[in-house]
PyMOL Python script that loads the backbone (N, CA, C, O; Angstrom):
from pymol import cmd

cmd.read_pdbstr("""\
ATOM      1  N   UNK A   1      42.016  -3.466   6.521  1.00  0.00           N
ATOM      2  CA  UNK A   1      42.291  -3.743   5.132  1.00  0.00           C
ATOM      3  C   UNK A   1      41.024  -3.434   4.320  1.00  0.00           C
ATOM      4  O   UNK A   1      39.973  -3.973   4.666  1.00  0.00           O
ATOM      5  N   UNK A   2      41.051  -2.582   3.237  1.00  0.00           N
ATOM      6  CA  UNK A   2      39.927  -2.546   2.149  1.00  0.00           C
ATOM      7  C   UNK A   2      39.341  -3.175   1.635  1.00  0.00           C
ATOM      8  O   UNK A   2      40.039  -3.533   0.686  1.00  0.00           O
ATOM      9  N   UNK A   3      38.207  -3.742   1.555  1.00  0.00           N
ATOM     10  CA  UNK A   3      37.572  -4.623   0.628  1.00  0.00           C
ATOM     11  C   UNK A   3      37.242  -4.735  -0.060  1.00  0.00           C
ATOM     12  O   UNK A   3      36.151  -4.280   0.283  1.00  0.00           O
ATOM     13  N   UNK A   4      37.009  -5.153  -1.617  1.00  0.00           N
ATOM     14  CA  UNK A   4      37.260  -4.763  -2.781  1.00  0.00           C
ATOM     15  C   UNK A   4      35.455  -4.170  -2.740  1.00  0.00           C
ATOM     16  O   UNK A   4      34.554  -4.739  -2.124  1.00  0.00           O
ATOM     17  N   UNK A   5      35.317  -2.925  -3.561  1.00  0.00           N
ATOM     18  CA  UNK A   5      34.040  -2.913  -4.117  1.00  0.00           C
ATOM     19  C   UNK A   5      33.023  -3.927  -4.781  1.00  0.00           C
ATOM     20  O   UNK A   5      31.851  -3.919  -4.405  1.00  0.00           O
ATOM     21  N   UNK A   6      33.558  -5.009  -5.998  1.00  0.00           N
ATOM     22  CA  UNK A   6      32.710  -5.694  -6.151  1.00  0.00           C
ATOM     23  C   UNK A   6      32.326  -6.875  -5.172  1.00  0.00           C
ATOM     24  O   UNK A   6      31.389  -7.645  -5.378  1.00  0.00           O
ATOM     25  N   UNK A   7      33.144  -6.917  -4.117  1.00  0.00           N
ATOM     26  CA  UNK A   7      32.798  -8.082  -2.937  1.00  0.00           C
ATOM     27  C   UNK A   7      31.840  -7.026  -2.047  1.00  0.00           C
ATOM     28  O   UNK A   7      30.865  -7.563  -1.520  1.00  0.00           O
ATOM     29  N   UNK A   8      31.995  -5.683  -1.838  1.00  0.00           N
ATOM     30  CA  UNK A   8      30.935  -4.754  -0.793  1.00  0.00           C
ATOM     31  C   UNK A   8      29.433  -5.185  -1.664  1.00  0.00           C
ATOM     32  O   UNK A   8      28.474  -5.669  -1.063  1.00  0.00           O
ATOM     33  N   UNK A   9      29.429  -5.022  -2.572  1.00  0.00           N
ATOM     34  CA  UNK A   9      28.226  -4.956  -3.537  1.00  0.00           C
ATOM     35  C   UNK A   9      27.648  -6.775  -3.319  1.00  0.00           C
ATOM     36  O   UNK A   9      26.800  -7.220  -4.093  1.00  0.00           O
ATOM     37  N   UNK A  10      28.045  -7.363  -2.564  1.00  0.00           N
ATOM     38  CA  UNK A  10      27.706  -8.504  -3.347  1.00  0.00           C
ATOM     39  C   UNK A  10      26.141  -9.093  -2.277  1.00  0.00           C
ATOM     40  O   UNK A  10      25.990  -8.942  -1.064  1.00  0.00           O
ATOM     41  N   UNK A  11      25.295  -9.685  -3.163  1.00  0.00           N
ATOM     42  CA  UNK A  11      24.372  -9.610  -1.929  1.00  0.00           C
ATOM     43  C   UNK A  11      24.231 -11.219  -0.945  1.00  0.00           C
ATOM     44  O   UNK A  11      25.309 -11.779  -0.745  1.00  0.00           O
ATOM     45  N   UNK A  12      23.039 -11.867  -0.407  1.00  0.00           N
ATOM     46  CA  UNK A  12      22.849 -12.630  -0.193  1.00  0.00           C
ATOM     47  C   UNK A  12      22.969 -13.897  -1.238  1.00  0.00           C
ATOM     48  O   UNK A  12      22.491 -13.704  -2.356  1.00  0.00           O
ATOM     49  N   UNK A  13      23.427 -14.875  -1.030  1.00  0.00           N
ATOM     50  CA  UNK A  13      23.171 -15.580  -2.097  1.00  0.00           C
ATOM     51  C   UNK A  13      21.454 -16.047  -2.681  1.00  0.00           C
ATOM     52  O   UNK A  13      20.572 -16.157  -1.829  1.00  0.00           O
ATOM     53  N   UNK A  14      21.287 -16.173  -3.451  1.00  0.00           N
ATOM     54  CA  UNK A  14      19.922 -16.258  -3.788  1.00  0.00           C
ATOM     55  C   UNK A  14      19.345 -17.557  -3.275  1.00  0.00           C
ATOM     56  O   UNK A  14      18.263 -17.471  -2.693  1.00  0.00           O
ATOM     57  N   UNK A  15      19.970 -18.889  -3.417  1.00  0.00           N
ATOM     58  CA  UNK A  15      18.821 -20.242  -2.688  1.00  0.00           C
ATOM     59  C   UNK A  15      19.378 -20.044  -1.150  1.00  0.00           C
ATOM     60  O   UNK A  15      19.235 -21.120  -0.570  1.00  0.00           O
ATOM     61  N   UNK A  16      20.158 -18.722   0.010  1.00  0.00           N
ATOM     62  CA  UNK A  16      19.759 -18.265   0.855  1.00  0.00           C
ATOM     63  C   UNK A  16      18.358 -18.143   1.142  1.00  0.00           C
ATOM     64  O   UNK A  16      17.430 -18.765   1.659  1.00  0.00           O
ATOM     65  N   UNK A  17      18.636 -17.011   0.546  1.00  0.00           N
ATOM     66  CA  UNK A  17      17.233 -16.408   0.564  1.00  0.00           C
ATOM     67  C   UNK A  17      15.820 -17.569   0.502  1.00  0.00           C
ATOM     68  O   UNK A  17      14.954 -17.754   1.357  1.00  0.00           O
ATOM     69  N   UNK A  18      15.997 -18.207  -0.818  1.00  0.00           N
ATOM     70  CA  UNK A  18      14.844 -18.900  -1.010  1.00  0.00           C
ATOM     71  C   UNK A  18      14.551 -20.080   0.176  1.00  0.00           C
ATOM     72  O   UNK A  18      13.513 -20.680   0.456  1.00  0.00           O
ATOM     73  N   UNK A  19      15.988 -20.153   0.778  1.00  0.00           N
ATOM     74  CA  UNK A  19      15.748 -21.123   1.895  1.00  0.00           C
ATOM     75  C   UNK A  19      14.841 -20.769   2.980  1.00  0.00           C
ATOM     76  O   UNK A  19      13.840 -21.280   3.482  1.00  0.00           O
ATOM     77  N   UNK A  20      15.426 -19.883   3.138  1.00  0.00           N
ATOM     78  CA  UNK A  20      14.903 -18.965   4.567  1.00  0.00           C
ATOM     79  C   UNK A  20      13.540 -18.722   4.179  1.00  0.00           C
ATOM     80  O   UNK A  20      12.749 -18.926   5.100  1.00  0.00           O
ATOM     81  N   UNK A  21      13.053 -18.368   3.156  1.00  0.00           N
ATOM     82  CA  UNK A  21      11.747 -18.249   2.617  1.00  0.00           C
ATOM     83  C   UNK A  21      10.882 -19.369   3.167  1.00  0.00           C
ATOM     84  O   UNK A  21       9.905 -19.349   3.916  1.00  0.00           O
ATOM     85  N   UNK A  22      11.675 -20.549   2.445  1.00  0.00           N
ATOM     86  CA  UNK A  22      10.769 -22.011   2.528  1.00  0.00           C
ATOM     87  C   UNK A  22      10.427 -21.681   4.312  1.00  0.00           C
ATOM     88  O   UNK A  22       9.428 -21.218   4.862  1.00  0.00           O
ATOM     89  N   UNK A  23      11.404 -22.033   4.711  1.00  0.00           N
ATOM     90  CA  UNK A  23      11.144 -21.921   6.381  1.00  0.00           C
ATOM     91  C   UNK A  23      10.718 -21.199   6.994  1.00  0.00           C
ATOM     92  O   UNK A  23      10.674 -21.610   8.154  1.00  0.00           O
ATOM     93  N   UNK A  24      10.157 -19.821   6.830  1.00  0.00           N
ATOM     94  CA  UNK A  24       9.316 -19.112   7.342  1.00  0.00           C
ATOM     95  C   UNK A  24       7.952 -19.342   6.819  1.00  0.00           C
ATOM     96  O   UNK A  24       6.869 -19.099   7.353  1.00  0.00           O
ATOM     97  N   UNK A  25       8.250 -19.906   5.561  1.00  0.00           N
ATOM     98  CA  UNK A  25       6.248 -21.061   5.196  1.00  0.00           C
ATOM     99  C   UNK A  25       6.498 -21.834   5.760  1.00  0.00           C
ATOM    100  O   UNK A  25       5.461 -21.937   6.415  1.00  0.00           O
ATOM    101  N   UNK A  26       7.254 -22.747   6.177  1.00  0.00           N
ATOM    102  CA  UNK A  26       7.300 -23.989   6.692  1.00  0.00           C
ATOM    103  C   UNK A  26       6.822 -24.137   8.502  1.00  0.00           C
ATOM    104  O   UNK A  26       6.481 -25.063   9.238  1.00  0.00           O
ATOM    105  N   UNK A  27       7.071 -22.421   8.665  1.00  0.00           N
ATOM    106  CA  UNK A  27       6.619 -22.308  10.674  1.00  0.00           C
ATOM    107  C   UNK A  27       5.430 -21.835  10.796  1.00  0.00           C
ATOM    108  O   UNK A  27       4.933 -21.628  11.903  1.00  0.00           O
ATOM    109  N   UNK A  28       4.744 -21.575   9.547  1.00  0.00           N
ATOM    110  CA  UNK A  28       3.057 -21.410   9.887  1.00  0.00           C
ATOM    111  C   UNK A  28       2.625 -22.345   9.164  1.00  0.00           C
ATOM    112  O   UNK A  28       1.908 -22.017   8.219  1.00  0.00           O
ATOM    113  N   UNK A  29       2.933 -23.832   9.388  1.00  0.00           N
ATOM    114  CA  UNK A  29       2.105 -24.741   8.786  1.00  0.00           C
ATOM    115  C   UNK A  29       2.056 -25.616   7.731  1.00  0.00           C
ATOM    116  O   UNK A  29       1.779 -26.815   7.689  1.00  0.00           O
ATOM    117  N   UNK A  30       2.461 -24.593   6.637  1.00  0.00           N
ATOM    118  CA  UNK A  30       2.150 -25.141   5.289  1.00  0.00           C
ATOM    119  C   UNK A  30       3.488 -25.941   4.784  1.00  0.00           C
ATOM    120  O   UNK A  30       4.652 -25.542   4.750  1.00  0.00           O
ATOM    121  N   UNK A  31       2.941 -27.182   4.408  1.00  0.00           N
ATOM    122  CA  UNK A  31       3.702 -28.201   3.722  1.00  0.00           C
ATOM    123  C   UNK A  31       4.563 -27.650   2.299  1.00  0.00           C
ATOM    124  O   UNK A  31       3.968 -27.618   1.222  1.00  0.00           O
ATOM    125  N   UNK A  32       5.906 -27.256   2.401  1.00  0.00           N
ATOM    126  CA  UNK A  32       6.727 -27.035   1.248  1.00  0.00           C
ATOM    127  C   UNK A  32       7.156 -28.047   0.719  1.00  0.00           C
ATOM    128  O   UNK A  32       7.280 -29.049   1.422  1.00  0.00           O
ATOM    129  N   UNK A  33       7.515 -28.094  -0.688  1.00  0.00           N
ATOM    130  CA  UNK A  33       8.003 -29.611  -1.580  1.00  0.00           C
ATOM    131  C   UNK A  33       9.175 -28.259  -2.040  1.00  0.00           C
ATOM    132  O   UNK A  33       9.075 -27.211  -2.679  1.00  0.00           O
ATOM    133  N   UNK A  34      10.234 -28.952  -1.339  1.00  0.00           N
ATOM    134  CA  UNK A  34      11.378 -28.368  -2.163  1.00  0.00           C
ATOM    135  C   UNK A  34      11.890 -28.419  -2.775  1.00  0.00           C
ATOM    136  O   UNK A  34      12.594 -29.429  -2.783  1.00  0.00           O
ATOM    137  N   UNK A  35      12.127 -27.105  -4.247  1.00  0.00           N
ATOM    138  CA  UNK A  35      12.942 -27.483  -5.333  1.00  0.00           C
ATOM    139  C   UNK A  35      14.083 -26.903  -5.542  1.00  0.00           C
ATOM    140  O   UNK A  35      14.522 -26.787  -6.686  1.00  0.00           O
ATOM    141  N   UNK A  36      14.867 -26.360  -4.254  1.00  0.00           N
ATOM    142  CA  UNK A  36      15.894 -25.731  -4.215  1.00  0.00           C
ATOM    143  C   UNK A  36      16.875 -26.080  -4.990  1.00  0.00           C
ATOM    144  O   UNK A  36      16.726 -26.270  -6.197  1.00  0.00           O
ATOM    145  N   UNK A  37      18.017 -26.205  -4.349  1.00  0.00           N
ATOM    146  CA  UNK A  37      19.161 -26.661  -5.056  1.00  0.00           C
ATOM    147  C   UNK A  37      19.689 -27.915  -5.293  1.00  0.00           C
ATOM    148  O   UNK A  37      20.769 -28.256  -5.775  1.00  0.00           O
ATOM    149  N   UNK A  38      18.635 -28.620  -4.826  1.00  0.00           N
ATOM    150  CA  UNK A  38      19.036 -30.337  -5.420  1.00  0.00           C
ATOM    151  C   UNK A  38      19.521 -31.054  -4.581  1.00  0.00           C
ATOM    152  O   UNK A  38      19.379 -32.260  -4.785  1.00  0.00           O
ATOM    153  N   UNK A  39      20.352 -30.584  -3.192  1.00  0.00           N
ATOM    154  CA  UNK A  39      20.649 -32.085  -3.143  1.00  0.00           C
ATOM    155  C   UNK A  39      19.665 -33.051  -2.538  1.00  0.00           C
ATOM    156  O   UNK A  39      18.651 -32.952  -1.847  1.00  0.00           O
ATOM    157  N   UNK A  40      20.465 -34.159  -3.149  1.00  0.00           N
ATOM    158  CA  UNK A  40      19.644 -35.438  -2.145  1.00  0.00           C
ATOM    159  C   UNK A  40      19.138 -35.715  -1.115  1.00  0.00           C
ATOM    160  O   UNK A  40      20.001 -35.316  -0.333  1.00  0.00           O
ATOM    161  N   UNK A  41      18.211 -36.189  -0.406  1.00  0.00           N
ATOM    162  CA  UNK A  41      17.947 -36.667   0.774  1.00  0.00           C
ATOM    163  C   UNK A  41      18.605 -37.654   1.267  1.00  0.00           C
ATOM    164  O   UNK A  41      19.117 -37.775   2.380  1.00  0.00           O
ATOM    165  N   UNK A  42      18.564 -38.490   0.221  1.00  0.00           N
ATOM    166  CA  UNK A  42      18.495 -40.338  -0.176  1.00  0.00           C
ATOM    167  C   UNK A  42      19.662 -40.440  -0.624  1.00  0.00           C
ATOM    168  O   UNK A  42      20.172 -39.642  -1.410  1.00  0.00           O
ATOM    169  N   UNK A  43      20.316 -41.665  -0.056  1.00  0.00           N
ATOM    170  CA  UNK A  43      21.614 -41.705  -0.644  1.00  0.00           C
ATOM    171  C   UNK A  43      21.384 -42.496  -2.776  1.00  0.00           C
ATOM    172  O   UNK A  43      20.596 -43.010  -3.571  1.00  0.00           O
ATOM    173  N   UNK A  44      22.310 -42.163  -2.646  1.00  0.00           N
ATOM    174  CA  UNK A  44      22.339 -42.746  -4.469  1.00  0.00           C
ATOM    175  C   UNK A  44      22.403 -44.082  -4.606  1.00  0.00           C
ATOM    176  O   UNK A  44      23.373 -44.703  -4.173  1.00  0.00           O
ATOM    177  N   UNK A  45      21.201 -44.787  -5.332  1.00  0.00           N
ATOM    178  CA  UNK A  45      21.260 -46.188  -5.156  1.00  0.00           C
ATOM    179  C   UNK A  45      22.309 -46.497  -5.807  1.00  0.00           C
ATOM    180  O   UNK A  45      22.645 -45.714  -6.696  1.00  0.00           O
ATOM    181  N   UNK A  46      23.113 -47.678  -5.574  1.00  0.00           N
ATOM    182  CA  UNK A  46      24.069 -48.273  -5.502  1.00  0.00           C
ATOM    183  C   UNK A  46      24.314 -48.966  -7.110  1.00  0.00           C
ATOM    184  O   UNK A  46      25.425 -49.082  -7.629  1.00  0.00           O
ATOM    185  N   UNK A  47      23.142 -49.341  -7.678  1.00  0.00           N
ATOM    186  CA  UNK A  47      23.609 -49.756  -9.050  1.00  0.00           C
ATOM    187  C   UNK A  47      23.703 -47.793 -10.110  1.00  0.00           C
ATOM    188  O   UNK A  47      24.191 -47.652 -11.232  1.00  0.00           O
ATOM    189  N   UNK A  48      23.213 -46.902  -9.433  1.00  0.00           N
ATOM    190  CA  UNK A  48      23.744 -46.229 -10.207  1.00  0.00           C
ATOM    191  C   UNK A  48      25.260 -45.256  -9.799  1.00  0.00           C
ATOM    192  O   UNK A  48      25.716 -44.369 -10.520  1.00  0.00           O
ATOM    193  N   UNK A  49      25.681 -45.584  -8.835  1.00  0.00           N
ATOM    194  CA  UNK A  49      26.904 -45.081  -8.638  1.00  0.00           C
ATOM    195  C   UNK A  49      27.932 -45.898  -9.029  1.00  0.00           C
ATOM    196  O   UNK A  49      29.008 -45.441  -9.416  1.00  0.00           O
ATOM    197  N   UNK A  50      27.542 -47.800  -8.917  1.00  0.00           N
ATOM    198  CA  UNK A  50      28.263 -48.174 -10.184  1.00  0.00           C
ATOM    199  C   UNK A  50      28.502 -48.086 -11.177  1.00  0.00           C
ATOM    200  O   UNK A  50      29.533 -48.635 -11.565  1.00  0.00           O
ATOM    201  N   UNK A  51      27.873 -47.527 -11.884  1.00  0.00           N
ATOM    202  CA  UNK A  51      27.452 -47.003 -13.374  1.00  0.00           C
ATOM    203  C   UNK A  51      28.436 -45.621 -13.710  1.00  0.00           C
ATOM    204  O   UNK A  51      29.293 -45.783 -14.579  1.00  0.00           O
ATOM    205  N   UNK A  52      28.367 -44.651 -13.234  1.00  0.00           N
ATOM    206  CA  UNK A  52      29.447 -43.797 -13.049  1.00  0.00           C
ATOM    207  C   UNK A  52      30.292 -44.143 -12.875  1.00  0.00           C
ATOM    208  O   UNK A  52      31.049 -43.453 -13.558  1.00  0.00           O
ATOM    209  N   UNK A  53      31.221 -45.316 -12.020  1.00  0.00           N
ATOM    210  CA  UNK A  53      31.953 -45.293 -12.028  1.00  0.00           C
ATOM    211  C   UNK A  53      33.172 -46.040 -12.793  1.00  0.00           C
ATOM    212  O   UNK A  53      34.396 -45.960 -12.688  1.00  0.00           O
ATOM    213  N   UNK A  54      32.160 -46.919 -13.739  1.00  0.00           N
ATOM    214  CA  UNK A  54      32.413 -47.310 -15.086  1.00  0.00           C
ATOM    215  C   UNK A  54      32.411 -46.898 -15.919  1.00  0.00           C
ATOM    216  O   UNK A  54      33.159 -47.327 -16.797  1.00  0.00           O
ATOM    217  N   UNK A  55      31.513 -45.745 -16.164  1.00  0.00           N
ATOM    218  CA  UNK A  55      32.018 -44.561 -16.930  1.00  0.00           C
ATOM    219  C   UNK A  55      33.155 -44.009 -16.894  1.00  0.00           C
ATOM    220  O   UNK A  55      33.823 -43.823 -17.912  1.00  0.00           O
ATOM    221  N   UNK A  56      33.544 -43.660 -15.669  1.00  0.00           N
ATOM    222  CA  UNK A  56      34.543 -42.465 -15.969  1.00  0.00           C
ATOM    223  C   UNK A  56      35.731 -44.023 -15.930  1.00  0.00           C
ATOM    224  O   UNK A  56      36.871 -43.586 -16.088  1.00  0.00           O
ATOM    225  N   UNK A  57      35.751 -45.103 -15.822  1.00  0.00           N
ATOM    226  CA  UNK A  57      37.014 -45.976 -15.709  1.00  0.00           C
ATOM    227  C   UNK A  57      37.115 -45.716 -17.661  1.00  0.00           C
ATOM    228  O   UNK A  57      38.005 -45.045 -18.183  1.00  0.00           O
ATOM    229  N   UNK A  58      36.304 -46.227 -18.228  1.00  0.00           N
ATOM    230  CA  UNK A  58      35.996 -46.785 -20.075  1.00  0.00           C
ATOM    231  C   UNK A  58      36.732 -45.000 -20.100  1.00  0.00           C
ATOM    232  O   UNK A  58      37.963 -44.988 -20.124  1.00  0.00           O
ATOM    233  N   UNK A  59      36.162 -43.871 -20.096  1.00  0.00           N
ATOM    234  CA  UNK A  59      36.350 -42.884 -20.744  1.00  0.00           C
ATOM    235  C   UNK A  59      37.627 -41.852 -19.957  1.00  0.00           C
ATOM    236  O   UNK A  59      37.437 -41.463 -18.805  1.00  0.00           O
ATOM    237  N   UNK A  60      38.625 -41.559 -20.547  1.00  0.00           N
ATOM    238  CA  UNK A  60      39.392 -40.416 -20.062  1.00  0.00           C
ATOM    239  C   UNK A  60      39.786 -39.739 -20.941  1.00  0.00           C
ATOM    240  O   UNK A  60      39.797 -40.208 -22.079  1.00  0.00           O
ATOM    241  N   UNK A  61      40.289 -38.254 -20.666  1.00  0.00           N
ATOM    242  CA  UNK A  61      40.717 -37.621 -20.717  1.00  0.00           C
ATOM    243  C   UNK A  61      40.065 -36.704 -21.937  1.00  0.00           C
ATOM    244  O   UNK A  61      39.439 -37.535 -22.595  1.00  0.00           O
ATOM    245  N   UNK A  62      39.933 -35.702 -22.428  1.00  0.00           N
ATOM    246  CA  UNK A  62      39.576 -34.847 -23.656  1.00  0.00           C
ATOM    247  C   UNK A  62      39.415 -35.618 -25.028  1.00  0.00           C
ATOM    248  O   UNK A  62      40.292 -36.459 -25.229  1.00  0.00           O
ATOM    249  N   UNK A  63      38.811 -35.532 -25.638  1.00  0.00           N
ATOM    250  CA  UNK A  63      38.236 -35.644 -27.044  1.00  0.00           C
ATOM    251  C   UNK A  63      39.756 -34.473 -28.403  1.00  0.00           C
ATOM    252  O   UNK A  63      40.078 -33.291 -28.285  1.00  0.00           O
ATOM    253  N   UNK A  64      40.087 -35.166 -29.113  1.00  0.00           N
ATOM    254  CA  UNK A  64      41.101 -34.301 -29.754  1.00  0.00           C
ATOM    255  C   UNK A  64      40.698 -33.415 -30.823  1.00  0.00           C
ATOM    256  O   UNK A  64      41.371 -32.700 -31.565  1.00  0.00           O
ATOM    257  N   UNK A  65      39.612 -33.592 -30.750  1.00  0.00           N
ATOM    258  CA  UNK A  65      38.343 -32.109 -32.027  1.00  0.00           C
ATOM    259  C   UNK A  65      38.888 -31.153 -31.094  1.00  0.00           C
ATOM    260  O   UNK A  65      39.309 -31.060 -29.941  1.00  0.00           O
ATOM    261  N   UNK A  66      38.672 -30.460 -32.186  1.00  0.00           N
ATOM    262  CA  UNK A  66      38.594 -28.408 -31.660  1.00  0.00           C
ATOM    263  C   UNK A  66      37.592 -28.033 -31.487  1.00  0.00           C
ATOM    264  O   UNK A  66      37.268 -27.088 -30.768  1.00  0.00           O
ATOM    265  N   UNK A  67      36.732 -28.913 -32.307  1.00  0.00           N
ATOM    266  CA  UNK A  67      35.415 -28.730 -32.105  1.00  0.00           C
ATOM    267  C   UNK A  67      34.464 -27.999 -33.425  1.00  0.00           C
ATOM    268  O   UNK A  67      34.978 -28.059 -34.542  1.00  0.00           O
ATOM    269  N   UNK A  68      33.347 -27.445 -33.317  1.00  0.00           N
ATOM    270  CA  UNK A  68      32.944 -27.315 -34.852  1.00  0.00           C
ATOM    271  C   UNK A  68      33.235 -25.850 -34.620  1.00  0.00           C
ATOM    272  O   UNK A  68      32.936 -25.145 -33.657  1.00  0.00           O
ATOM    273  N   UNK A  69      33.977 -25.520 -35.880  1.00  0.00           N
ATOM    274  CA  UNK A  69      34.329 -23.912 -36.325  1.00  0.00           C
ATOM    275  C   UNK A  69      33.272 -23.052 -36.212  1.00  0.00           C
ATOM    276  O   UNK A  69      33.633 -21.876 -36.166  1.00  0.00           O
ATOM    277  N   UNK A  70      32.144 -23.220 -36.153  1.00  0.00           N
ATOM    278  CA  UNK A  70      31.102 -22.692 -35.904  1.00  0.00           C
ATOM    279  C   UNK A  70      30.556 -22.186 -34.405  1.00  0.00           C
ATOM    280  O   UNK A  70      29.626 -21.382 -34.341  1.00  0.00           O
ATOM    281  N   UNK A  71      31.045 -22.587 -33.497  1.00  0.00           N
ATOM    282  CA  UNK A  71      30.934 -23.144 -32.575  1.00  0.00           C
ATOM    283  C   UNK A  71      32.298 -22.069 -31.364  1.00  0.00           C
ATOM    284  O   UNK A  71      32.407 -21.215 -30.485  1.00  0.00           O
ATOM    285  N   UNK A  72      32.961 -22.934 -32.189  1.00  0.00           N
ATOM    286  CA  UNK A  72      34.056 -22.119 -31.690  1.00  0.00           C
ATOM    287  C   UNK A  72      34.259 -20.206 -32.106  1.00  0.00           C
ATOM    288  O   UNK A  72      34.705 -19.366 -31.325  1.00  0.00           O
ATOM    289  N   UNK A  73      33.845 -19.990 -33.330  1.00  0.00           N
ATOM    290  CA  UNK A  73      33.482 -18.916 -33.567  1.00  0.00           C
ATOM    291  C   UNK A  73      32.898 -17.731 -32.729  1.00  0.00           C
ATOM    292  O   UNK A  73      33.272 -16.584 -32.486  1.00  0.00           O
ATOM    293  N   UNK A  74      31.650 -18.623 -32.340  1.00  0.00           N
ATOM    294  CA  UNK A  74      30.623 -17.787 -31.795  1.00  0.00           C
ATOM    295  C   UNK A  74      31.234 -17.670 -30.396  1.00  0.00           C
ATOM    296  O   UNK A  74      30.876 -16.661 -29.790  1.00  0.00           O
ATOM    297  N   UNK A  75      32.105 -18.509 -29.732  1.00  0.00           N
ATOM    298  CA  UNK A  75      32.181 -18.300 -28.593  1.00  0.00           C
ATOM    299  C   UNK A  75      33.673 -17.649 -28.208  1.00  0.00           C
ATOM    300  O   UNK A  75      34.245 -17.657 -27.118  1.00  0.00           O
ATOM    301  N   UNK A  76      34.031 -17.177 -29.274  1.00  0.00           N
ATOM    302  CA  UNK A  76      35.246 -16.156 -29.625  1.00  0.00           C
ATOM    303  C   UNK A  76      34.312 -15.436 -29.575  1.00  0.00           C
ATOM    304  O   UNK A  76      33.788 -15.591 -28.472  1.00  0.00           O
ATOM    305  N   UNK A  77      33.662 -14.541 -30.299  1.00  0.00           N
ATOM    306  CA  UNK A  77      32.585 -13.631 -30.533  1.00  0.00           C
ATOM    307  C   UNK A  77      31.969 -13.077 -29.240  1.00  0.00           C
ATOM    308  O   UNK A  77      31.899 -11.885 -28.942  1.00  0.00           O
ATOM    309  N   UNK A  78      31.528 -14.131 -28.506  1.00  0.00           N
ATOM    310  CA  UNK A  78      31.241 -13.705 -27.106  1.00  0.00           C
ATOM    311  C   UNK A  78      31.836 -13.103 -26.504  1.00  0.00           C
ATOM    312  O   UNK A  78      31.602 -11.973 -26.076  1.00  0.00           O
ATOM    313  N   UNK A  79      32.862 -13.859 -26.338  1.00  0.00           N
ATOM    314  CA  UNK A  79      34.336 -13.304 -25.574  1.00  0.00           C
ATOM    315  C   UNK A  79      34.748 -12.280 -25.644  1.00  0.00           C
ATOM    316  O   UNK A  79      35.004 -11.730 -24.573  1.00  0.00           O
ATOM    317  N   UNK A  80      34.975 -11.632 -26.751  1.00  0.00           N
ATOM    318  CA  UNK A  80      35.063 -10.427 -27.184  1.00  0.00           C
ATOM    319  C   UNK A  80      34.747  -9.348 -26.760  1.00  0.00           C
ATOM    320  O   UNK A  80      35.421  -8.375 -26.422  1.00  0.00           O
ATOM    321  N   UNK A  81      33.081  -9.646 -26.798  1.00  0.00           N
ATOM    322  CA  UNK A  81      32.074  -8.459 -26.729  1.00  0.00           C
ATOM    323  C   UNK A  81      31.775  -8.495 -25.072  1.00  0.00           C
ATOM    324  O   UNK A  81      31.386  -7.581 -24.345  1.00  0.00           O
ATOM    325  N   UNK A  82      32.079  -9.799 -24.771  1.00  0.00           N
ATOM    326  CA  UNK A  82      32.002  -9.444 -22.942  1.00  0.00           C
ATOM    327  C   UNK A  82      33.403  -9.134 -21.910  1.00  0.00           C
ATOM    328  O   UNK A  82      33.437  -8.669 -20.771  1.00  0.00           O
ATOM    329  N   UNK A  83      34.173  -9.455 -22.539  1.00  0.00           N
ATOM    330  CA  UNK A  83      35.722  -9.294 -21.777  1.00  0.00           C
ATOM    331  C   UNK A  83      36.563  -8.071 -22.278  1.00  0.00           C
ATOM    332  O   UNK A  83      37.533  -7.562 -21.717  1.00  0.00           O
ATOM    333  N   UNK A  84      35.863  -7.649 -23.680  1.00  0.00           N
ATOM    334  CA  UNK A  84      36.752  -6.781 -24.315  1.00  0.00           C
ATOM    335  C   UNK A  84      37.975  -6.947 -24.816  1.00  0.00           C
ATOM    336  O   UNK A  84      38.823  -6.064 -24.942  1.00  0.00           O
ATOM    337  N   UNK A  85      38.095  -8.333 -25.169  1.00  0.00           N
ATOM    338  CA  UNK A  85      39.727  -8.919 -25.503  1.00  0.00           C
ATOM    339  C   UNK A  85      39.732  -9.636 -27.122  1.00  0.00           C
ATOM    340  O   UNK A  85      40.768 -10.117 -27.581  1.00  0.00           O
TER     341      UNK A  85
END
""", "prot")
cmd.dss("prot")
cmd.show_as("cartoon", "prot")
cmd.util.cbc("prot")
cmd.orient("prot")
């Protein structure tokens, strides 16, 4: 089966790469502080995952603005000029 061209083209993902990086500094020695992609080590202390989850209980669903015409404008505008539509 064919595979599409823009999937042939596609490369490594990039915090790949930067991983594999860290770890080839990391086997001659030198102490890396990683700022990859974030996740945690540590689990999430517990008063703040309560906190979220009182958030999302108080707040649902969409806001009924369209939002500012300005706003919305520009990102018609975008659209446009990058999708061609």
């Amino acid at each position: 089966m064919p595979i599409s061209p823009v999937l042939e083209g596609q490369t490594t993902y990039p915090f790949v790469r930067l991983n594999e990086a860290a770890r080839r500094v990391e086997a001659r020695g030198v102490d890396v502080i990683d700022f990859g992609t974030g996740d945690p080590r540590e689990a999430t202390d517990p008063l703040i995952r309560q906190a979220l989850v009182d958030g999302v209980r108080e707040r649902m669903g969409y806001p009924l603005a369209q939002g500012l015409p300005e706003l919305r404008e520009a990102i018609a505008d975008w659209t446009r000029r990058r999708f061609d539509v």
